[in-house]
C-alpha positions in Angstrom: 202.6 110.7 62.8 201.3 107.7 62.2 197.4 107.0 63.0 196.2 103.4 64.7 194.7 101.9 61.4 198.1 102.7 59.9 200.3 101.1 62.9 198.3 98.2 62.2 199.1 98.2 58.8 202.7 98.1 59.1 203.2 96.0 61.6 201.0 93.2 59.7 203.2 94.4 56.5 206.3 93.8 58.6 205.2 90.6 60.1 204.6 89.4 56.5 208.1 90.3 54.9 209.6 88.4 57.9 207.9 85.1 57.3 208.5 85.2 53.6 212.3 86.2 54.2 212.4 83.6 56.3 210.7 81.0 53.3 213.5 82.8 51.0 216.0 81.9 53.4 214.8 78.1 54.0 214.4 77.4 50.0 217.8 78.9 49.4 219.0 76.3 52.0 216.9 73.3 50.4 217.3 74.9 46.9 214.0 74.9 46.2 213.9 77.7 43.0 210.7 77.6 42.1 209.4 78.4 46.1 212.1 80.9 46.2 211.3 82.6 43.0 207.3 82.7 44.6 208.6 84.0 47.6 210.7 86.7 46.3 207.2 87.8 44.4 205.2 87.8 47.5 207.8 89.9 49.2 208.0 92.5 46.0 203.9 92.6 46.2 203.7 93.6 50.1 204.7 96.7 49.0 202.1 97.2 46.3 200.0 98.8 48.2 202.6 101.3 49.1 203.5 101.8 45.8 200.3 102.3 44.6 199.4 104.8 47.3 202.6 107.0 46.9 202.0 106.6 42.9 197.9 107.0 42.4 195.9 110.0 42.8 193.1 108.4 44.5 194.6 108.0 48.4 194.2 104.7 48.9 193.4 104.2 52.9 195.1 101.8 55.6 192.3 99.3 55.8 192.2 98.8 51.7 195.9 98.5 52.1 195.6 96.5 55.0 193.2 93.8 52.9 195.4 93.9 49.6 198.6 92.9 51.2 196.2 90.0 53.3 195.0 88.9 49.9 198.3 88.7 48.7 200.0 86.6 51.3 196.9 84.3 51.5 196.8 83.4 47.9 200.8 83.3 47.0 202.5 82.6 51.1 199.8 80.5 52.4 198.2 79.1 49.3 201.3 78.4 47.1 204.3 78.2 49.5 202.1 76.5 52.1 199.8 74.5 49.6 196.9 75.7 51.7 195.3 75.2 47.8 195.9 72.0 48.0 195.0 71.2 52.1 191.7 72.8 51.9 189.5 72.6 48.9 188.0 76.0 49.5 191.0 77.9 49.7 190.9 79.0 46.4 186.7 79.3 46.1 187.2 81.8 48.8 189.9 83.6 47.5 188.6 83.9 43.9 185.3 85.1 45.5 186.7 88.5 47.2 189.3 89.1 44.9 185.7 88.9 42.6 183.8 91.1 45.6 187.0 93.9 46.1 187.5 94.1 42.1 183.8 94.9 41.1 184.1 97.5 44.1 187.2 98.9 42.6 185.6 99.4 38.6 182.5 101.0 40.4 184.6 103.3 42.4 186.8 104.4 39.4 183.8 105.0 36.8 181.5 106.7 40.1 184.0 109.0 40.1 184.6 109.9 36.7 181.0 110.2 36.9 180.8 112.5 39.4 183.8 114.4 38.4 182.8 117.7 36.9 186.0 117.8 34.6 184.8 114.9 32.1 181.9 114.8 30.4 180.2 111.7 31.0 176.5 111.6 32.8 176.1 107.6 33.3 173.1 105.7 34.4 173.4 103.5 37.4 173.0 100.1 35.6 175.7 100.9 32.9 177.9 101.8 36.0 177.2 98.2 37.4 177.9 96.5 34.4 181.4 98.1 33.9 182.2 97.4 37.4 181.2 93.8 36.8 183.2 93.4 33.1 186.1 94.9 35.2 186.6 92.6 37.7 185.6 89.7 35.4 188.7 91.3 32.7 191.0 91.6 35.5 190.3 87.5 36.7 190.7 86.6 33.4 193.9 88.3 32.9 195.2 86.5 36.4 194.2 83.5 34.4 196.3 83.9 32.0 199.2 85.1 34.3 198.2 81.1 36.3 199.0 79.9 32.5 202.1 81.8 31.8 203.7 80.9 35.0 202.8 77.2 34.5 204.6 77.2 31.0 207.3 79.1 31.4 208.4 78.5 35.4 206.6 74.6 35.4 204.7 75.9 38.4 201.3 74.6 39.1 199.0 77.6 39.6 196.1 76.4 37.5 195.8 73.1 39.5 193.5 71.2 37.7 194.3 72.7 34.4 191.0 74.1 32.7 188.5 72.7 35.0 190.2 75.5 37.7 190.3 77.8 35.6 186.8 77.8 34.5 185.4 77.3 38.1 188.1 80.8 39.3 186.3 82.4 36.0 182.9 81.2 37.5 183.3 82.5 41.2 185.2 85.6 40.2 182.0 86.4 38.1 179.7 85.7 41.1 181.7 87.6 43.4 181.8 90.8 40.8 178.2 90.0 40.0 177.6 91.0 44.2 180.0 94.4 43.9 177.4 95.4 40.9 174.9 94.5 42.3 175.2 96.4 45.7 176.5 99.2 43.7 173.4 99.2 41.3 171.0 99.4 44.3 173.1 102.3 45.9 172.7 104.3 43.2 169.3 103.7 42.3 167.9 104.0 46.4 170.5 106.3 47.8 170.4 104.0 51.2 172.6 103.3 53.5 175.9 105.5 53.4 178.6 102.7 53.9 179.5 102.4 50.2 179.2 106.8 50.2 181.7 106.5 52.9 184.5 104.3 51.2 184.2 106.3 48.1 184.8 109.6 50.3 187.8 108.1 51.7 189.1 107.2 48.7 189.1 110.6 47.3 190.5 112.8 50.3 193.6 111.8 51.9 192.7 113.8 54.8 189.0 112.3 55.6 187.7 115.6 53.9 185.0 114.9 51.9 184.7 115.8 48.3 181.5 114.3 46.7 178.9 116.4 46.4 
């Protein structure tokens, strides 16, 4: 039985997969490859989520699902298919900047856990905590990086827009995004305030809602 947050879920999911078949569909007709080739990835990467909550031992929760597979269809459907990059200059500030934000929270979930996780030895202080979360989501931005270059030489896309003046300006607002995440994480740890971060982390460990942090 499926619970509201999770009807939401798939019916945005759905919702998503029928516009892109639809864009895979209209650049068969126009034989546009290289917007069908994007489409087809967008479609494969709505089920990420899925796949990475079916496969992952931390349950991952309808609403993080539910902002993943947004994330993907802004930056790939509306920002490459629909050159929302190239119609509003902030597209891609904004999208660089969560995908900053939701990656430092990510690397300061994983290594709060293994910190807290009585199986593995590790007793970490709460500013090296923040400044893996921060070199994680700055690693992982870099890597996309590299995936915008690949894709531009191999496919003759144009991910990287402006060539390296984009990619040192994603660099720079992925850092400041991740710099946030650490940053909030840093004073969570260090003042034990306000329970909203406490409460992501709890649903990310119990499928059920049970909570396992001590």
């Amino acid at each position: 039985m499926l619970n509201n947050r999770q009807r939401v879920y798939m019916i945005c999911a759905n919702l998503f997969r029928l516009l892109l078949l639809g864009a895979i569909i209209g650049n068969v007709l126009t034989k546009n490859w290289l917007n069908l080739f994007t489409s087809i990835l967008t479609l494969a990467l709505t089920y990420l989520p899925t796949f990475l909550r079916d496969k992952n031992y931390i349950y991952i929760p309808p609403v993080f699902q539910l902002i993943t597979l947004v994330f993907i269809f802004a930056s790939l459907y509306l920002g490459e298919l629909n050159e929302y990059y190239l119609k509003f200059w902030w597209w891609d500030i904004m999208l660089h900047a969560l995908s900053g934000v939701i990656l430092g929270f990510i690397g300061f979930v994983l290594i709060y856990i293994l910190n807290k996780d009585t199986k593995v030895n590790l007793a970490l202080s709460p500013l090296f905590i923040a400044i893996f979360s921060f070199t994680f989501a700055v690693s992982v931005g870099g890597l996309w990086e590299i995936f915008e270059f690949t894709m531009d030489s191999i496919f003759g896309l144009n991910m990287q827009k402006s060539g390296l003046v984009d990619t040192m300006w994603d660099l720079i607002v992925d850092s400041l995004g991740a710099l946030f995440s650490s940053t909030m994480g840093y004073i969570y740890l260090k003042r034990r305030g306000a329970s909203y971060l406490r409460n992501l982390v709890r649903s990310l460990l119990s499928r059920d809602g049970i909570n396992k942090e001590e």
